[in-house]
N, C-alpha and C positions, 0 to 999 in steps of 0.2 A: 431639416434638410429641405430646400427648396430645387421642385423639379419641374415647374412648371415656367414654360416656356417663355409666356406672356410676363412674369414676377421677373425671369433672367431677364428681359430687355428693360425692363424698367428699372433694377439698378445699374445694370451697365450704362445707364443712358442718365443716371441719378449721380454716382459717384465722382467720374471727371477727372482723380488721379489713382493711378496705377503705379504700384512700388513694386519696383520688378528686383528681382533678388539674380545676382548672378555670382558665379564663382569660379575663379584661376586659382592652380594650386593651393588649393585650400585656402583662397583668401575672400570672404564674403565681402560683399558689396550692396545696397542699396541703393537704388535710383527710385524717384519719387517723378514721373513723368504723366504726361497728360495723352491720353488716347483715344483711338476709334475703335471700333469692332463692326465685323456682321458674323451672325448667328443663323445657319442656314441648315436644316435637319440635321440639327444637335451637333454642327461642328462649328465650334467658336475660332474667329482669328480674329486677335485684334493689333491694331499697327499703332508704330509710336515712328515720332521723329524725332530728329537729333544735330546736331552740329557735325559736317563731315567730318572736322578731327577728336572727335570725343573720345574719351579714354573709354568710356563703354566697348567703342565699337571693336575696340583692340582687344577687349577683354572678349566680347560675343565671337568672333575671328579664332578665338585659342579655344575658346568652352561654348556652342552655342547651347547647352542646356541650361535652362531657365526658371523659375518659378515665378510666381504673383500673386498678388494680393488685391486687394479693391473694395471697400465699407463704404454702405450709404446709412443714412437715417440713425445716424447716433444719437440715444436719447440718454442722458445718466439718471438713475433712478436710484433713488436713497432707500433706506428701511429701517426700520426701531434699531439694528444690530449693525456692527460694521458688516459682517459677512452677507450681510443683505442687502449692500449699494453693488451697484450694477452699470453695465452700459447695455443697451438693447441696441441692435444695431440691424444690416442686412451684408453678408458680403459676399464674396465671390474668390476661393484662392484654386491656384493650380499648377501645373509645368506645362511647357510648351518649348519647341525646338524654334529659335531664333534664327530670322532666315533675313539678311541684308538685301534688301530689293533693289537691283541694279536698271530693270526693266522699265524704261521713260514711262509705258504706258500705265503697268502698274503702280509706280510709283504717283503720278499724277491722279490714279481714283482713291489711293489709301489715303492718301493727302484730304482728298473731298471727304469721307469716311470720317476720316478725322475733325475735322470740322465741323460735319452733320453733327455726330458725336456730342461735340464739345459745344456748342454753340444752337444747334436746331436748325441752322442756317444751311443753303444749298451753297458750293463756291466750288469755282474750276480752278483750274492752275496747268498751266502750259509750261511748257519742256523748262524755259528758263528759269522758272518758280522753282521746281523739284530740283533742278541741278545743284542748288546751293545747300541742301539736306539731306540726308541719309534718312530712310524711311525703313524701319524696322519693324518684318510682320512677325507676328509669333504666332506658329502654327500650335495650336493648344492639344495636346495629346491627354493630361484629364485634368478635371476641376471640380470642384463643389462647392453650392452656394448655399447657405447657412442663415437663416433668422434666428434673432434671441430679441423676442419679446420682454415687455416689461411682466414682471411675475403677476398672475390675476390677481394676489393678496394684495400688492402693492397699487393697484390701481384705484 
C-alpha cells in the first residue's frame, strides 16, 4: 500500500492512460483514455476529455458512478516455477462521481491539467479550443495505490 504523497504524483505523472470503468444497466464498459489530475490535501480529481458526441458521455449523463484504474513501471519477472513469474508494477485504482464540466473557465484549466499531465509542457486554450470537447472531471471519493515489487529471491 502506497500512502505517500510524493510516490502518488509520481505515478500519476508516470502512467498517462487511465481506463475508467463505467456502467448502465448492468452493462460494463471500458474506456482506456489519457488524463490530468491535481492532488491537493489528499483530494485527487483527475479530468479526461472526449469528443462532444461520445457514447460515454450518454453513458456518464444515466450512471455518473465510476471506477479507475492506472499502472506504471511494469516489469515481468520469471522464476525457476511458473507460479513464480510475475509483473511488479505501481498503480492507483478507485471510484469517483463523474461530473461533465460545462464551465468555459473550468473547462479551459483542466484542459491545461491535462496537458501538464501528459506531456510536462505549460499550454492554455481559450474559449474556442474547449468548445469543441467535453471535458470530464472525476471527483475521486476513494482510491489506493499499490506496489508489487519484484520478489527479493528473484532479484
Amino acid at each position: 500500500m502506497i500512502t505517500d504523497e510524493q510516490e502518488l504524483r509520481r505515478i500519476l505523472d508516470t502512467a498517462k492512460v487511465l481506463r475508467l470503468g463505467l456502467s448502465v444497466d448492468g452493462e460494463p464498459y471500458i474506456y482506456p483514455m489519457n488524463y490530468g489530475y491535481t492532488l491537493e490535501n489528499g483530494e485527487l480529481k483527475l479530468y479526461l476529455h472526449s469528443a462532444v458526441n461520445a457514447h460515454k458521455l450518454e453513458l456518464l449523463r444515466k450512471n455518473p458512478g465510476v471506477c479507475f484504474q492506472l499502472d506504471c513501471d511494469n516489469t515481468p519477472f520469471e522464476g525457476k516455477v511458473a507460479c513464480q513469474y510475475g509483473l511488479a508494477y505501481h498503480s492507483i485504482s478507485g471510484r469517483a462521481k463523474a461530473v461533465l464540466v460545462e464551465d468555459v473557465e473550468e473547462k479551459m484549466e483542466a484542459m491545461s491539467v491535462l496537458m501538464k499531465t501528459q506531456t510536462g509542457g505549460d499550454f492554455t486554450f481559450n474559449e474556442r479550443l474547449v468548445s469543441i470537447v467535453a471535458v470530464i472531471r472525476l471527483d475521486v471519493t476513494e482510491y489506493t495505490a499499490k506496489h508489487r515489487p519484484i520478489p527479493e529471491n528473484l532479484r
